[in-house]
C-alpha positions as CSV (number, residue, x, y, z in Angstrom):
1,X,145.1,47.9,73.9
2,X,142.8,45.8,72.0
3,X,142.8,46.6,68.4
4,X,139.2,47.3,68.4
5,X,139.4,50.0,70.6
6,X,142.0,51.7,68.8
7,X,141.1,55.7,68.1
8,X,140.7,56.3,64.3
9,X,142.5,59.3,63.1
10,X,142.4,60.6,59.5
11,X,144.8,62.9,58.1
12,X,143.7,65.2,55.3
13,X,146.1,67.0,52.9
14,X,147.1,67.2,48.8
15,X,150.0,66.6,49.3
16,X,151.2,62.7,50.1
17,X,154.3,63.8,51.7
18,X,152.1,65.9,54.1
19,X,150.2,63.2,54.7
20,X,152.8,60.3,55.8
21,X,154.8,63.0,57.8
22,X,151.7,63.9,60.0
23,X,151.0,60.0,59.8
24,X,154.4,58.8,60.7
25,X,153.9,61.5,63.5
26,X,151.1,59.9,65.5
27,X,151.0,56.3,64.7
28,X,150.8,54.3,67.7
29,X,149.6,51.2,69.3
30,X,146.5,53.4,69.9
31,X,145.6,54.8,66.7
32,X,144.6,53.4,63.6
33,X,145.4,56.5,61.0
34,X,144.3,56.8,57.5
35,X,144.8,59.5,54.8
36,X,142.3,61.4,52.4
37,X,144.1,63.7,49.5
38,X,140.9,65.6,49.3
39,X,137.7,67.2,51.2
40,X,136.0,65.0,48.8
41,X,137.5,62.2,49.7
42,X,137.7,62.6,53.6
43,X,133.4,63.6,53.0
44,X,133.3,60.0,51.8
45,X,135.6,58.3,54.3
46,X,134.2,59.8,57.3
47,X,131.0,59.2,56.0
48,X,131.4,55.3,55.7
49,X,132.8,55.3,59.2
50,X,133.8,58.1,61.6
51,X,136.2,59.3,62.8
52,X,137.6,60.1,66.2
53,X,139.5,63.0,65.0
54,X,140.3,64.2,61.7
55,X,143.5,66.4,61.0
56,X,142.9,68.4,57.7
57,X,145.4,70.9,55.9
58,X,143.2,74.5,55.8
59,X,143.9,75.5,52.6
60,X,143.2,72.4,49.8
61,X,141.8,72.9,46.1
62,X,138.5,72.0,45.6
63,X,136.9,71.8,49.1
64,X,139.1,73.7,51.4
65,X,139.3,73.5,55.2
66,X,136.9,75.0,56.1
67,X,134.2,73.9,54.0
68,X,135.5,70.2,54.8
69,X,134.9,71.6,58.0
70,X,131.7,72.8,57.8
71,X,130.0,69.9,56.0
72,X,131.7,67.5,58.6
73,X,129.8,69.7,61.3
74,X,126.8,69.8,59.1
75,X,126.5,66.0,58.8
76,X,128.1,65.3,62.2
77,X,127.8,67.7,64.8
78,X,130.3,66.1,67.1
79,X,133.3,65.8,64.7
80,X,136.5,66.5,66.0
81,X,138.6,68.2,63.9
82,X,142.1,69.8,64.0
83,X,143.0,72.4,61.1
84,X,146.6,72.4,59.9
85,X,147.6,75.9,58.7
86,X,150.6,78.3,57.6
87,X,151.4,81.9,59.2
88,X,149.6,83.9,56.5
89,X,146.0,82.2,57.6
90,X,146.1,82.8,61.2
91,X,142.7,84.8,61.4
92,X,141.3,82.2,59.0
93,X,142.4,79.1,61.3
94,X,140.6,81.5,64.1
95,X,137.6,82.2,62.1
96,X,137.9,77.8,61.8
97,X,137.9,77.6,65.6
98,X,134.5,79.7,66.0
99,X,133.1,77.4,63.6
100,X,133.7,74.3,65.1
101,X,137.2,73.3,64.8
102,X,138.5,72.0,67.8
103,X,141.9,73.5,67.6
104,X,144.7,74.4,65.2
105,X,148.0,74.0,64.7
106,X,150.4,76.7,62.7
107,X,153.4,75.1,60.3
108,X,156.5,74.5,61.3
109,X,155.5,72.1,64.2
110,X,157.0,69.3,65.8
111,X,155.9,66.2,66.2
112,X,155.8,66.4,70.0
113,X,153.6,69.5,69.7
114,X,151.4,67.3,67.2
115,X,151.1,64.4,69.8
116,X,150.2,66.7,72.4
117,X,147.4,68.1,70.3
118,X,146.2,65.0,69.2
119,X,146.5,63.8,72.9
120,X,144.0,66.8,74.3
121,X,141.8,66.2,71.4
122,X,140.8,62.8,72.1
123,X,140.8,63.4,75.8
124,X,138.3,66.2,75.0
125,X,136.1,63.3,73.3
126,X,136.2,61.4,76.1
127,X,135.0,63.4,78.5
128,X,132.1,64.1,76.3
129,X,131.4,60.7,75.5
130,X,131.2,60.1,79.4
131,X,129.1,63.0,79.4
132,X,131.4,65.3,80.6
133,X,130.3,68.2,78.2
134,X,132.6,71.4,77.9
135,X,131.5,74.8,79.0
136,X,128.8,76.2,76.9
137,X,129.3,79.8,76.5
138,X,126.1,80.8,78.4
139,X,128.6,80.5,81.7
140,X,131.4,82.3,80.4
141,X,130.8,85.8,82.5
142,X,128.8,88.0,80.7
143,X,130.7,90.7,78.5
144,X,133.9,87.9,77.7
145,X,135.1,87.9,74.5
146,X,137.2,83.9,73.6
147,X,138.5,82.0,71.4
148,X,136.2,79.1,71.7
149,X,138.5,76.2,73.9
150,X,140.9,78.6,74.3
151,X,141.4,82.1,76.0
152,X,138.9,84.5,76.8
153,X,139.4,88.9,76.8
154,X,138.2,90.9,79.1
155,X,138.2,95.0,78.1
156,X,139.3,97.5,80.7
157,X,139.4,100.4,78.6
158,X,139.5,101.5,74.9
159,X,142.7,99.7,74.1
160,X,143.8,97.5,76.7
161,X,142.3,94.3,77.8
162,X,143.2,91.0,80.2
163,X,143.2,87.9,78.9
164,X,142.8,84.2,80.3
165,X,142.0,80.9,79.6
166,X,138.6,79.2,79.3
167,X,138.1,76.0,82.0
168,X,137.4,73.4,78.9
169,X,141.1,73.8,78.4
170,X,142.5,73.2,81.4
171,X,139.9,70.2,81.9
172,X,141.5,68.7,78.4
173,X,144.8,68.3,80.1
174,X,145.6,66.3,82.7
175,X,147.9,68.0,85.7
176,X,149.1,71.3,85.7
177,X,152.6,71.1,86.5
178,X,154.1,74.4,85.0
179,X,152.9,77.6,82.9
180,X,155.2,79.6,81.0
181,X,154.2,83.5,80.7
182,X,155.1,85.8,78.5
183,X,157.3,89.1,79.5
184,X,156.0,92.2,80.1
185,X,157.3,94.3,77.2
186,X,156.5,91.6,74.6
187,X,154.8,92.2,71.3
188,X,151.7,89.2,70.9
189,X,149.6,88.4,67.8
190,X,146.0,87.2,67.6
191,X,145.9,83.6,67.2
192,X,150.0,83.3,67.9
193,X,151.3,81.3,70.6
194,X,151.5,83.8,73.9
195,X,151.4,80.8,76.6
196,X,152.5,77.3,77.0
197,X,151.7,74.9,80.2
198,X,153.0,72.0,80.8
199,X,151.3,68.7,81.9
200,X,152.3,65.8,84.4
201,X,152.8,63.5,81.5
202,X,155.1,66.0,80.0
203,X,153.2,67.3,77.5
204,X,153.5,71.0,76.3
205,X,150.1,72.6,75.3
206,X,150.1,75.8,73.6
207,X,147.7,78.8,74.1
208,X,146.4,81.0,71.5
209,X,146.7,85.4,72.3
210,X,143.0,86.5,71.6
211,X,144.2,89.9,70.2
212,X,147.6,91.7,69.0
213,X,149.6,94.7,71.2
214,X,151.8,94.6,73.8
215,X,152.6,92.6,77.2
216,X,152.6,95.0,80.1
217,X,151.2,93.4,83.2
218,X,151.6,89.0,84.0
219,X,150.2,87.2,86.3
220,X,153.4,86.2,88.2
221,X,151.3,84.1,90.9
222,X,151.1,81.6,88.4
223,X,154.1,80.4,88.3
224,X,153.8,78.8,92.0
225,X,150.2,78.3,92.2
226,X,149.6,76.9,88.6
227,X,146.1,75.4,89.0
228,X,144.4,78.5,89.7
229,X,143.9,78.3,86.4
230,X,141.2,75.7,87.2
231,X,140.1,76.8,90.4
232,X,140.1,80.3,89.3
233,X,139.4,81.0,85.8
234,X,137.8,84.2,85.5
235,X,139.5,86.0,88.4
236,X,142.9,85.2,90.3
237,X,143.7,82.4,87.2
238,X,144.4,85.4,84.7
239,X,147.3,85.3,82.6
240,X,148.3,88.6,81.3
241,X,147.0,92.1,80.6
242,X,147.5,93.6,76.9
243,X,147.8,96.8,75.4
244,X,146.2,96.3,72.0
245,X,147.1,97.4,68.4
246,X,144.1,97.2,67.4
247,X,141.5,95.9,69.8
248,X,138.2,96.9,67.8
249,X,139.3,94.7,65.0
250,X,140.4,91.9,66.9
251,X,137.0,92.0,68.6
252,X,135.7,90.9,65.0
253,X,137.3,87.5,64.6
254,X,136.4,86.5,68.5
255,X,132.9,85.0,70.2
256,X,131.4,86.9,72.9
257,X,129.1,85.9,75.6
258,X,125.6,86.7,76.7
């Protein structure tokens, strides 16, 4: 690849370390990758010349995450921007997501997981660039709740709801080749990993739960007819049916559509 058409990345943390791990992560012959050890600092970098994607830590002194976040989006619509975050800020990575974030990723990761991220990231920019725009949420059924890029929720009674996956996902991958369900029985939290498919380039890409409770009904015809999750989004392409802690307050940190 010619250098000039290499993606920039920039990686956004206080900590150095952080910053040369995530670095050493996704340097490649097709990404040029700087650091920022601030909001302030990635404000001014991005400013001087954009980004493709920027990777930022959520919680930082001074500007945080999400305010880098916001002002990106403020000045720059189209930013793309990953959130890095721990366990105890799960709803707060979700609250980044309906913001503007593209996607987050929870600590520990690995740096396949990272890769693959980064990988549906830009290949989300791409399409847009070509003018391949994702779903707006005025053709999301009427009624869905989602986590914007991610899954949608569907309530079929006062606690329990069924959950799938919004078509800008799948069309951010490439292939289909495998999804990997959870078990009935199974306890899930809102914004955890619940669902992981797997691409032709073997790439695993993780799916966020849209609410907390228990597993008790998959979708089993998934597992030999994978791409009726693009085919079918909203009907046969469903993924599991919950039975929620809490399903009122979950409702809060999710979008819902018109």
């Amino acid at each position: 690849m010619n250098i000039t058409e290499k993606k920039r990345i920039l990686v956004v943390d206080d900590e150095i370390t952080v910053c040369k791990s995530i670095r050493a992560a996704i340097l490649s012959d097709e990404f040029d990758v700087d650091t920022a050890l601030s909001g302030e600092e990635a404000l001014e970098k991005d400013a001087a010349r954009p980004y493709d994607l920027i990777i930022s830590d959520l919680m930082m002194p001074g500007i945080s995450g999400l305010d880098l976040l916001q002002s990106l989006k403020r000045n720059r619509p189209d930013a793309m921007v990953i959130m890095v975050t721990g366990y105890p800020t799960i709803k707060t990575a979700v609250r980044s997501v309906k913001l503007g974030a593209f996607d987050y990723i929870p600590k520990p990761f690995t740096p396949n997981e990272l890769r693959s991220l980064v990988s549906r990231a830009l290949r989300r920019n791409d399409q847009e660039g070509e003018g391949k725009h994702h779903l707006p949420p005025a053709k999301i059924p009427s009624g869905l709740f989602y986590i914007s890029g991610h899954t949608w929720l569907r309530r079929e009674g006062e606690n329990r709801a069924v959950v799938g996956i919004l078509p800008e996902f799948c069309r951010s991958i490439p292939k289909i080749e495998r999804v990997e369900l959870p078990d009935a029985g199974v306890d899930t939290f809102l914004g955890e990993v619940i669902v992981r498919i797997a691409d032709n380039r073997g790439s695993s890409h993780r799916v966020w739960s849209p609410a907390s409770g228990r597993i008790i009904r998959v979708n089993g015809d998934l597992r030999e007819q994978p791409d009726r999750l693009r085919t079918d989004p909203f009907r046969g392409g469903w993924l599991f049916e919950i039975e929620s802690f809490d399903l009122e307050e979950d409702l809060k940190s999710l979008s819902r559509s018109g």
